[in-house]
N, C-alpha and C positions, 0 to 999 in steps of 0.2 A: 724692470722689463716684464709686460703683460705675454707681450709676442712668444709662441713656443718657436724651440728652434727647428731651425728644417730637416724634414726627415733624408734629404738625401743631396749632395753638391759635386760640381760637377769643375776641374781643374783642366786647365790648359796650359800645354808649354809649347813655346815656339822658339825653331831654333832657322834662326834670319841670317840669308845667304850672306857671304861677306858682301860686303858694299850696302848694303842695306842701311837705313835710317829710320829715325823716327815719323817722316811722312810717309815713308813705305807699309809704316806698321797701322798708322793712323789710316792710310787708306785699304789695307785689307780690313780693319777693325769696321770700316765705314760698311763694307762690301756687306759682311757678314749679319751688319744688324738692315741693312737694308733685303738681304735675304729672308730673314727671322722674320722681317714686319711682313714681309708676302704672305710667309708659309702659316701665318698666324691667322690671314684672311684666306685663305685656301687655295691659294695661287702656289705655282712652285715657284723655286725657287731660279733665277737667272740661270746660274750653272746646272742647271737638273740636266740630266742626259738620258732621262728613263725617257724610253714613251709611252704618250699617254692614248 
């Protein structure tokens, strides 16, 4: 390996209401990178509640 390692990472735990499933998680998981690709082009985010 050429690649150095990253200087910093960043860990998620989720603790999913009973009754929850794996399309539940699949679709917050969807939610969140589709927030990420906004806030990457300078858009906020769907759930933003600041204003602007």
């Amino acid at each position: 390996m050429t690649t150095p390692p990253q200087t910093h990472t960043r860990w998620v735990a989720l603790d999913l209401a009973r009754g929850s499933g794996l399309a539940d998680l699949r679709r917050v998981l969807r939610m969140w990178t589709q927030d990420l690709a906004r806030i990457t082009q300078g858009v906020p985010p769907l759930a933003d509640h600041t204003r602007s």
